[in-house]
C-alpha positions as CSV (number, residue, x, y, z in Angstrom):
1,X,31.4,-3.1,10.9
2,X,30.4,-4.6,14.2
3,X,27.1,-3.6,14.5
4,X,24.4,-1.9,12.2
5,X,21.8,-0.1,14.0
6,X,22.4,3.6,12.6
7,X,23.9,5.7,9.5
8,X,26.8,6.1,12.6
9,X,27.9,2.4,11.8
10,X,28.9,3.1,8.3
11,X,32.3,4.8,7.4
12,X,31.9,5.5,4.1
13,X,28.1,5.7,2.5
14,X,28.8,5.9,-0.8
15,X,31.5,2.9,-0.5
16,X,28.4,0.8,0.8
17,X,26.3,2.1,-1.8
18,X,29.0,1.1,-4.5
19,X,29.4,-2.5,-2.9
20,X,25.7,-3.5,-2.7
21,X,25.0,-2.2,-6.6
22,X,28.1,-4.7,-7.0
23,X,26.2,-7.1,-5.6
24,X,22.9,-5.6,-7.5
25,X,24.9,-7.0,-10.7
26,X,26.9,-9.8,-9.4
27,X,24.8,-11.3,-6.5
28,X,26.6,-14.9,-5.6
29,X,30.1,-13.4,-6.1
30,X,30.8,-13.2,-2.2
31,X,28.7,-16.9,-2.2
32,X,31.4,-18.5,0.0
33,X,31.6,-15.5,2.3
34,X,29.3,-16.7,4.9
35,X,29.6,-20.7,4.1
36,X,29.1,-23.0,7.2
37,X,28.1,-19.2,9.3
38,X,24.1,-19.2,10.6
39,X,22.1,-16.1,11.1
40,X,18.6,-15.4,13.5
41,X,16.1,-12.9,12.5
42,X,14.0,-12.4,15.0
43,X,11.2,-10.3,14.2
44,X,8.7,-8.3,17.5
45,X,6.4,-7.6,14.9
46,X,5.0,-8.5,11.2
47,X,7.3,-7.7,8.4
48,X,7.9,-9.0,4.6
49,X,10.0,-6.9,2.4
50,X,12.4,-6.8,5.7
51,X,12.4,-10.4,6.2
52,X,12.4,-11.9,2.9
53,X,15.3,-9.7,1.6
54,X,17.2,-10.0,4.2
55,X,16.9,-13.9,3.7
56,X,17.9,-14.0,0.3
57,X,20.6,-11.6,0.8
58,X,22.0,-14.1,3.6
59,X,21.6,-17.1,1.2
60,X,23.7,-15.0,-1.4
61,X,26.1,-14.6,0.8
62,X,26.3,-19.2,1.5
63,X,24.4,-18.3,5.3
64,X,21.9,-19.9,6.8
65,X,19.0,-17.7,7.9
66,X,16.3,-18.7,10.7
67,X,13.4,-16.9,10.9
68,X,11.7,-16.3,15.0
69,X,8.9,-14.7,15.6
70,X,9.0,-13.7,19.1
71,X,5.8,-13.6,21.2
72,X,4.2,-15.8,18.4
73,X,6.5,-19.0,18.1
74,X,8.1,-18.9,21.8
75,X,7.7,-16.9,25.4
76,X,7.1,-13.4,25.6
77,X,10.2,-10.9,26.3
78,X,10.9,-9.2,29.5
79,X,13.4,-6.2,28.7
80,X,13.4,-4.3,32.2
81,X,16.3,-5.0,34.4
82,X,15.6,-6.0,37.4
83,X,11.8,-6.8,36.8
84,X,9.3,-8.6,39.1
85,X,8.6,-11.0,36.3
86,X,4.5,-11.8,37.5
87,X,3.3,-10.9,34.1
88,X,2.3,-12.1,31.3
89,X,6.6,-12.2,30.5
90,X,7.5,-15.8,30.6
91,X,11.5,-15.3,29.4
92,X,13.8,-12.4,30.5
93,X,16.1,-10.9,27.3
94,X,19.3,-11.8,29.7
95,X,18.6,-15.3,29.6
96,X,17.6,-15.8,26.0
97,X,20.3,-13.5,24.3
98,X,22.7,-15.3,25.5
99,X,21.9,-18.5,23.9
100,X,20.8,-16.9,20.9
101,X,24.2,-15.4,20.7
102,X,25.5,-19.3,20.9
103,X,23.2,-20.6,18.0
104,X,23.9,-17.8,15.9
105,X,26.7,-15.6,14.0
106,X,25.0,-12.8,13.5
107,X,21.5,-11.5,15.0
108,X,18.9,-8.9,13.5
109,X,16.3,-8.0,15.3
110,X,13.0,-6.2,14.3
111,X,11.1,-4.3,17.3
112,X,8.5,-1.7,16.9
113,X,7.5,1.5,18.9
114,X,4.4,1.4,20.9
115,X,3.3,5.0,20.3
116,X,2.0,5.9,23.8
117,X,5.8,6.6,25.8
118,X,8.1,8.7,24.2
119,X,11.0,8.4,26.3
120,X,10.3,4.1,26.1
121,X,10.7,3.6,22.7
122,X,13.3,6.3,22.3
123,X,15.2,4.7,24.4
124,X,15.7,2.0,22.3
125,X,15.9,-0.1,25.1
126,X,14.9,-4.0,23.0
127,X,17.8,-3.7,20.8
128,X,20.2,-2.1,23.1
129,X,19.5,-5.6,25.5
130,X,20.1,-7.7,22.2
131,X,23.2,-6.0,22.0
132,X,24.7,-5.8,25.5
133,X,23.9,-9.7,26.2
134,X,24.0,-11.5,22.6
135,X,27.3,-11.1,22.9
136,X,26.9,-11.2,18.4
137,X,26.5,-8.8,16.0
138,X,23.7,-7.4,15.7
139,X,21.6,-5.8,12.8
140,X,18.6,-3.8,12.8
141,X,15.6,-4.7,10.7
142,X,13.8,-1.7,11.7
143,X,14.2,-0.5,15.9
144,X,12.0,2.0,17.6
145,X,13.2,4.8,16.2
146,X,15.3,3.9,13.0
147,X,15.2,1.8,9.9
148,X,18.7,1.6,8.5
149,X,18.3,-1.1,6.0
150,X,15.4,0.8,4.3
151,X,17.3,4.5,4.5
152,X,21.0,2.2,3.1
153,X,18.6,1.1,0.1
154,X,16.8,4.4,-0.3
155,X,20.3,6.2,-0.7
156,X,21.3,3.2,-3.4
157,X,17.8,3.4,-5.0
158,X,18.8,7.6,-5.6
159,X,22.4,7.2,-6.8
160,X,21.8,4.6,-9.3
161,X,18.9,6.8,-10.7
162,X,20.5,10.2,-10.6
163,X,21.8,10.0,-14.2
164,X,24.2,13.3,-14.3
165,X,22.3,15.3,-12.2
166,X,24.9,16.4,-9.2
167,X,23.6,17.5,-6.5
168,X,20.0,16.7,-6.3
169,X,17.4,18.2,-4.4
170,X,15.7,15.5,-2.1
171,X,11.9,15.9,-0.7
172,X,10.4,14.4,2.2
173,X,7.1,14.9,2.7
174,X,4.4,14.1,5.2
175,X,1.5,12.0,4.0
176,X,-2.0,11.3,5.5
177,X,-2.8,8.0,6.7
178,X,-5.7,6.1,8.7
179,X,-3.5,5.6,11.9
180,X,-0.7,6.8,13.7
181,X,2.9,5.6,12.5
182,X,6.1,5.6,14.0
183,X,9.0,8.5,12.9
184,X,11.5,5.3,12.1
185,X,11.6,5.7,8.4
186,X,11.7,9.8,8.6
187,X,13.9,9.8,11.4
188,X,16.4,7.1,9.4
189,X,15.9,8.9,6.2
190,X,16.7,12.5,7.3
191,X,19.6,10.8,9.4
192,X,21.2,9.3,6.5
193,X,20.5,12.0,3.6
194,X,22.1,14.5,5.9
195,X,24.6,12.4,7.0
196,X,25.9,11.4,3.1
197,X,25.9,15.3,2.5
198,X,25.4,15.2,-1.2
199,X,21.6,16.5,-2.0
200,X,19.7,19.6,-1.1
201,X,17.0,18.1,1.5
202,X,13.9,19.7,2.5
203,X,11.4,18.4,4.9
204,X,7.7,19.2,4.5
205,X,5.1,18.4,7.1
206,X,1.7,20.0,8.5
207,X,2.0,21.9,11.9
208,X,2.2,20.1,14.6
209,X,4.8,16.9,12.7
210,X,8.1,18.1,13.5
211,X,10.5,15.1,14.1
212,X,13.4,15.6,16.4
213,X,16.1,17.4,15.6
214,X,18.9,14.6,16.6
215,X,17.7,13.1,13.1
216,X,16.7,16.6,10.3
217,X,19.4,18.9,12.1
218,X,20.9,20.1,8.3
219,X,17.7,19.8,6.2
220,X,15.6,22.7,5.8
221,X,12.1,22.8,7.5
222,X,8.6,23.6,5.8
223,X,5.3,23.4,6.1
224,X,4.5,24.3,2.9
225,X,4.4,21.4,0.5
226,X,3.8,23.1,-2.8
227,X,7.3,25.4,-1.7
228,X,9.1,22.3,-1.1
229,X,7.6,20.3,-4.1
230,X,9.7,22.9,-6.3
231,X,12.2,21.5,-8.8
232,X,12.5,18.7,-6.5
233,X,14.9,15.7,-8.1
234,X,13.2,13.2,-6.0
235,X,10.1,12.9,-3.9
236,X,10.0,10.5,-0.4
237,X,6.7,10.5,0.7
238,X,6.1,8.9,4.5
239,X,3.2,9.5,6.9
240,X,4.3,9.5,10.7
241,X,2.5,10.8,13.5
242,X,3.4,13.3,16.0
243,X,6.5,13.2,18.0
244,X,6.2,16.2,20.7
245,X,2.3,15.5,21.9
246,X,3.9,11.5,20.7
247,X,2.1,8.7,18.5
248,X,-1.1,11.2,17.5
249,X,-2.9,12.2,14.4
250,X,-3.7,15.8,14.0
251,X,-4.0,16.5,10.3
252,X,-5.1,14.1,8.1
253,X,-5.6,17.0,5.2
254,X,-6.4,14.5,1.9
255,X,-4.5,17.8,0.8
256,X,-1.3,16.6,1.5
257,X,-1.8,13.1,-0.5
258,X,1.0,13.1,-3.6
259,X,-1.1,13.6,-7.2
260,X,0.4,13.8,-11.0
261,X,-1.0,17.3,-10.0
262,X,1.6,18.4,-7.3
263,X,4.4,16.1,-9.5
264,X,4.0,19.2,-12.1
265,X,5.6,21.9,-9.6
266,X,9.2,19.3,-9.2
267,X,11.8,18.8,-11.7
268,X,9.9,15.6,-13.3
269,X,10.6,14.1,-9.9
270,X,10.8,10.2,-8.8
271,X,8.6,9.4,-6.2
272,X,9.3,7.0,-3.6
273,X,8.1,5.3,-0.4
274,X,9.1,2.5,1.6
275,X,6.0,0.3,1.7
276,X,3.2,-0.9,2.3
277,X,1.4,1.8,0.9
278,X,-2.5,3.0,1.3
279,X,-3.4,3.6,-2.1
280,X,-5.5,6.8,-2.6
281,X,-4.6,8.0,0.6
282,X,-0.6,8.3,0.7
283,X,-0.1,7.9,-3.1
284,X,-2.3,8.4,-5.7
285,X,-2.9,5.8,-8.4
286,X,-2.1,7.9,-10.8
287,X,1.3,8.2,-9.2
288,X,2.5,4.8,-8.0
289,X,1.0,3.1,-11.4
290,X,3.2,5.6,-13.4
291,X,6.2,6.6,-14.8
292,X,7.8,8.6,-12.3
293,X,7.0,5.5,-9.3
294,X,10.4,3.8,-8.5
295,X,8.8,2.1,-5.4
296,X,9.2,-1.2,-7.2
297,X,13.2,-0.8,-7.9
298,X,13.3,0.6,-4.2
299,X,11.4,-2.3,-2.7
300,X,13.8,-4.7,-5.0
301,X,17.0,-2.9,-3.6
302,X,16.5,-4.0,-0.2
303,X,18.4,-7.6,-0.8
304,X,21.4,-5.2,-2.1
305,X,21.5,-3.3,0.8
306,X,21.3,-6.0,3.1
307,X,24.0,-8.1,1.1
308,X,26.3,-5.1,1.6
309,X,25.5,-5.2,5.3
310,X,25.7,-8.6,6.1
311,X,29.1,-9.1,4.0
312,X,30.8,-6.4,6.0
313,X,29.7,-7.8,9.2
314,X,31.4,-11.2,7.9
315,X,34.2,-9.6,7.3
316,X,35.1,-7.6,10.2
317,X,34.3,-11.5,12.0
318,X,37.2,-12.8,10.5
C-alpha cells in the first residue's frame, strides 16, 4: 500500500479487516515494525477519535507521531498553483510539503469541505497537493469527500459482530441535524460496503439527499425509511446535507430521527454512527444508551483500523 486515501487503495478488504482484529487481540505484536520511523498528522480542522487513535495505533506499531495543526500552530496554506499569494496565505503547500516529506515517514492529513463549491472540495485538491509534493505516503484522516479510516473500521466493527448471519442487509440512513454536513462518511461508507460486495445495502434519505452516484452505484435507493428499516442486520445512521443544490438543509423532518420505535421494523438491528453524535436529534437516547448501540465498539475500532493501515504502509516502505 502506498497511499490510503480511498476503498481503491486496498486489495483485499476482508484481508485488512482480518489483520486489524489481529491487532484488535494482539496490539504490540508488529511493536518493532515502525521503530526509529516518525509520522506527521496534520489536521485542517478539529478532530479526536481521528487523532487520538491514529496516535496510539502509531505508538503500537514503535512510531513516533506529531501532531500539527495547520492554520492554528503555523502559517496558513496556499493550495492554488500559480496563486498571487496577497492574502491572508502566508505559506504555499509546494514549499512546506516538501520539508514535511523530509521530517517525516509517513504523512496523514485531515482537510474538511467548505460546503459552498461543489466542484472545490470535490476536487480534492488539499490532499492531492500533499500527495504530489510530500514526496511520502500519505494517509487520509478524513478528505473532502471521503473518510477511509472510519468506513475500514465500520466494515471491521460489522464482521466481527455478524455472528453467522451471511449476508447481511446494511442500512444507511439519513438523519436530521442542526447544520449542514459534509457527504464524507456516506460517500466512504456506500464506497466501501459496495466495494466489499458481501451485504445487501440500501440507502434511505428524504428527497432532495441523493449523494453521487461515483460512491452508492450498487446500493439500492429509497426514500422511504420505514421500507428500508425492514429486517435490516445493521443500521448506519449519518446526517449530510445536500449534494446537487450542495452543502444545504432542506428537510430536517424530527421524523427521520432513529427511535426503539422504528428498531421494531429491522431484524433486531445494530445501530451505528461515526461520532460526535446530537443526542435527541440523530439518535435517540433510548437508542444509543441501549442494547442494540455498538457506537462505543465502533468508536474503539478506529486504533485497529488504523494499525492495519499504518503497518501496511510500513511494509510496502521496506
Amino acid at each position: 500500500m502506498n497511499q490510503f486515501i480511498s476503498v481503491a487503495d486496498v486489495s483485499d478488504i476482508n484481508g485488512i479487516v482480518k489483520k486489524a482484529l489481529a491487532y484488535k487481540a494482539d496490539p504490540l505484536k508488529d511493536k518493532s515494525l515502525g521503530l526509529n520511523k516518525r509520522i506527521g498528522l496534520l489536521f485542517l480542522n478539529p478532530s479526536m477519535r481521528t487523532r487520538l487513535s491514529t496516535q496510539i495505533a502509531a505508538q503500537n506499531l514503535g512510531m513516533e507521531a506529531i501532531v500539527f495543526n495547520v492554520g492554528q500552530d503555523g502559517w496558513a496554506l496556499e493550495f492554488e498553483e500559480e496563486a498571487i499569494m496577497s492574502g491572508s496565505s502566508v505559506e504555499h503547500v509546494k514549499d512546506a510539503a516538501p520539508i514535511l516529506g523530509k521530517y517525516f515517514d509517513i504523512l496523514c492529513i485531515r482537510t474538511f469541505p467548505s460546503l459552498k463549491n461543489r466542484d472545490d472540495d470535490y476536487s480534492e485538491l488539499y490532499i492531492k497537493q500533499f500527495i504530489k509534493y510530500a514526496g511520502i505516503p500519505v494517509v487520509s484522516l478524513e478528505s473532502a469527500t471521503l473518510h477511509p479510516l472510519q468506513s475500514l473500521t465500520d466494515i471491521i466493527t460489522i464482521t466481527e459482530t455478524l455472528k453467522g448471519i451471511r449476508r447481511p442487509k446494511i442500512v444507511l440512513t439519513w438523519a436530521p441535524h442542526v447544520k449542514p454536513l459534509p457527504q464524507c462518511v456516506a460517500n466512504s461508507f456506500s464506497q466501501w460496503v459496495n466495494a466489499w460486495g458481501e451485504a445487501d445495502f440500501v440507502i434511505a434519505h428524504p428527497e432532495d439527499y441523493e449523494l453521487h452516484e461515483q460512491f452508492t452505484k450498487g446500493a439500492t435507493i429509497t426514500q422511504d425509511q420505514d421500507a428500508a428499516l425492514k429486517d435490516a442486520d445493521y443500521v448506519y445512521v449519518k446526517n449530510w446535507s445536500t449534494f446537487t443544490d450542495y452543502g444545504r438543509i432542506y428537510c430536517n423532518d424530527p421524523g427521520w430521527m432513529m427511535t426503539n420505535e422504528k428498531l421494531q421494523l429491522t431484524n433486531n438491528a445494530k445501530v451505528m454512527h461515526c461520532l460526535p453524535v446530537r443526542r435527541n436529534v440523530e439518535l435517540s437516547d433510548e437508542i444509543l444508551d441501549g442494547a442494540n448501540s455498538i457506537v462505543t465498539q465502533q468508536a474503539a475500532n478506529r486504533v485497529w483500523a488504523a494499525q492495519a493501515v499504518l503497518s501496511e504502509v510500513l511494509r510496502n516502505k521496506k
